[in-house]
Steps between C-alpha positions, in 0.01 A plus 500: 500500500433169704819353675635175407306292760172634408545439136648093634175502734250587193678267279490206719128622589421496142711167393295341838163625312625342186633185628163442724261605174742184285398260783150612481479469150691176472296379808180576307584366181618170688188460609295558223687211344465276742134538467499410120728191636253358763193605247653229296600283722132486661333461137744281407447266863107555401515386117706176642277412749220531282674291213610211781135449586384478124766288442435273832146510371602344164684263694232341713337508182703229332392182385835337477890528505492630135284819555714539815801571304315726239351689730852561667673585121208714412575715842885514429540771219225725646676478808815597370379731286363708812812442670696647209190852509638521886843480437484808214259682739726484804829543306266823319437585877858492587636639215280803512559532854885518495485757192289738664694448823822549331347787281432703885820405638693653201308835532517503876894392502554806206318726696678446845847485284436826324382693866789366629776576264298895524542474858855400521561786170359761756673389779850521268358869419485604895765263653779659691847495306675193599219287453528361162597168549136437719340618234675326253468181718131574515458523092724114500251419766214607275676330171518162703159505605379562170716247375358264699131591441585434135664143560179445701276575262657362220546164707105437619424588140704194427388313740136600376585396164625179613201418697279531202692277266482224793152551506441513147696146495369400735150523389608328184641207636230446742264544140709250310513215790093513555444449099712244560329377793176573289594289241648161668211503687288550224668184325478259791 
């Protein structure tokens, strides 16, 4: 049987492993959604460019005041329109992104939790007599910790949630003020 430092040694080794293969992972997935973010930002930088020269195009095109200003009403809605297909596809981004981010962390935080608490339950098995209260300082250690992985986890799920119902209002108060752009200008 291995002494009590070489089963603390392998258990940190193997909590190290774990930890470093959750950053990885995180790090990876982090990534990979930033990509779809900048994808979208780059299309959406390309479609706008490409609609301001139309739209400067129709402009120099105009025979008077009046075409002016229906020229700028008929741009209005479209424009907010494509706003509003951003805004869903970055909050779909960012929702995704914190799911599967929070979906890893959970499975990486019950992992580590559940090799420690065997850890600690073998070290309770082999510890010398006289040692209880470590090891029962150890398992309140472990029942904090988790404790506060949970708080965590519930709280940037919250904060997730949050984020999307600003976006979502967000996107509908920056729809409802350009048809109302679209439409006084449309009048005048």
């Amino acid at each position: 049987m291995s002494t009590i430092q070489e089963q603390f040694l392998e258990a940190s080794k193997s909590h190290f492993e774990a930890q470093l293969a959750m950053i990885n992972s995180l790090t990876t997935k982090a990534f990979s959604e930033a990509e779809k973010i900048i994808a979208l930002n780059v299309n959406a930088a390309k479609a706008t460019l490409e609609d301001s020269a139309a739209a400067g195009q129709q402009l120099l095109a105009a025979k008077d005041m009046k075409d002016v200003l229906e020229i700028t009403a008929s741009q209005a809605q479209p424009g907010a329109e494509k706003a509003q297909a951003y805004n869903r596809e970055l909050a779909s981004i960012t929702a995704a992104s914190q799911k599967e981010l929070t979906k890893a962390a959970e499975a990486q935080i019950a992992e580590t939790s559940e090799n420690l608490k065997k850890m600690i339950d073998e070290l309770a098995k082999n510890a010398p007599p006289g040692s209880e209260s470590v090891v029962e300082m150890l398992k309140s250690v472990l029942a904090n910790a988790s404790a506060g992985y949970d708080q965590m986890l519930k709280t940037t799920k919250k904060a997730a949630e949050v984020l999307e119902e600003n976006v979502a209002k967000t996107t509908k108060s920056f729809a409802e003020a350009a048809q109302k752009t679209a439409a006084k200008t449309g009048k005048k």
